[in-house]
N, C-alpha and C positions, 0 to 999 in steps of 0.2 A: 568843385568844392575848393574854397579860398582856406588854405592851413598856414599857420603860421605855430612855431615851437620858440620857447623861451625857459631857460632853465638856469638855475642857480645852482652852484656848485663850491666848494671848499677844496676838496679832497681829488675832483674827477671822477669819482662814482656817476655822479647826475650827470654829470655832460655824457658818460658813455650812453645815458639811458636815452639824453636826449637826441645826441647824436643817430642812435639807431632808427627813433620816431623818427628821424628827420631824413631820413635815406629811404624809409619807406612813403614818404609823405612825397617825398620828390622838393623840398624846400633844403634850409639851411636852418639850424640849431643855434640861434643868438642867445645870447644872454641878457637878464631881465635887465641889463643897464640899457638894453634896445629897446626903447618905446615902439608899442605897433603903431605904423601909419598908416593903414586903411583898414579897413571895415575886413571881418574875417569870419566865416562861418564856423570853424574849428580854431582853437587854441591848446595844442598841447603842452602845460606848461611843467616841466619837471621841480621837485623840491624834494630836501629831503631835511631832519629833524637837525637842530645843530642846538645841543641843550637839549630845554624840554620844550621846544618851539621853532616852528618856520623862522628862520629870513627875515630878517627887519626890510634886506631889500627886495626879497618878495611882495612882502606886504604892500610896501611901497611901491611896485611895479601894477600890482592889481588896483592898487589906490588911483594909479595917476592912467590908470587905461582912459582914454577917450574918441575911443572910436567904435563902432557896433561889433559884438560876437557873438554868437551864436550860440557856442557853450562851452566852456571851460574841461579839457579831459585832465584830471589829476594822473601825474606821472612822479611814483615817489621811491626814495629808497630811505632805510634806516636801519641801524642795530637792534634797537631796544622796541618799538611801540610799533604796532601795527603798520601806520600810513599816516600820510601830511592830508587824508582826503579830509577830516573833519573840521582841521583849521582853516586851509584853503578855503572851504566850502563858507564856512562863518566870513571869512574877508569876502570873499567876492559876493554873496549873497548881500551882503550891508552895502558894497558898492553896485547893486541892481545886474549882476551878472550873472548869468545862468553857471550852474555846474552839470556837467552827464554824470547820468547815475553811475558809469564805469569806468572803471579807473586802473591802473597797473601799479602795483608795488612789489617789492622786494627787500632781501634783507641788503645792507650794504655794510663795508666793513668797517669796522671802528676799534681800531688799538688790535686785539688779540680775536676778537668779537670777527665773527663769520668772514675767515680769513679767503679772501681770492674774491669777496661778491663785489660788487654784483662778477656773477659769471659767465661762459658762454651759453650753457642754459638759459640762465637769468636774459641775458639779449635775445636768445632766440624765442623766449617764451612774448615778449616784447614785441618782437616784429609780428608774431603771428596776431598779438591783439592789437596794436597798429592795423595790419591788414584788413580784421576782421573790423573793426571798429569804420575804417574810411569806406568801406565795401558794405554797411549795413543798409 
């Protein structure tokens, strides 16, 4: 199975998350300023809210995909809202790209807001659905 991991980050929350995808995938954790260069059956791409919305260079990163995937795994963190899976899902479906139904989120910390997250739980609960996800 061809994986590749791409994650945007502010703070280091999201790289830890996507870091961890990326130790279990057996690949390397780039960031969305990495265009993928070949065709990938899995894309683990981590985001996480900043405001009340993704990433302009997210958005921008699924915008300029051009090469075949397979399906898009949402990998998110944030304070306040659920999960990045809803917006993700509205970009890359408008750009003809699949999403999997399953996704990993967690809370991450922001100012005072869920201090220490993500955590080692938070990573360990991560790699298991990593595992279980590339192993399905």
């Amino acid at each position: 199975m061809r994986v590749a991991v791409r994650y945007y980050s502010k703070t280091g929350n999201t790289k830890k998350l996507a870091d961890t995808v990326a130790k279990e995938a057996g690949v390397q954790a780039l960031t969305v300023d990495e265009p993928l260069k070949e065709d990938i059956d899995v894309l683990f791409l981590a985001s996480s809210v900043y405001g009340s919305g993704v990433s302009n260079d997210v958005k921008k990163f699924i915008g300029n995909i051009d090469v075949k995937v397979g399906e898009i795994v949402n990998i998110s963190s944030a304070a306040i809202i659920e999960s990045t899976y809803a917006q993700v899902k509205k970009i890359a479906e408008k750009n003809g790209l699949k999403m999997s139904e399953q996704e990993y989120h967690c809370r991450g910390k922001f100012t005072l807001m869920h201090k220490g997250r993500p955590n080692a739980d938070d990573l360990q609960n991560l790699s298991k659905f990593t595992k279980s996800y590339l192993n399905k």
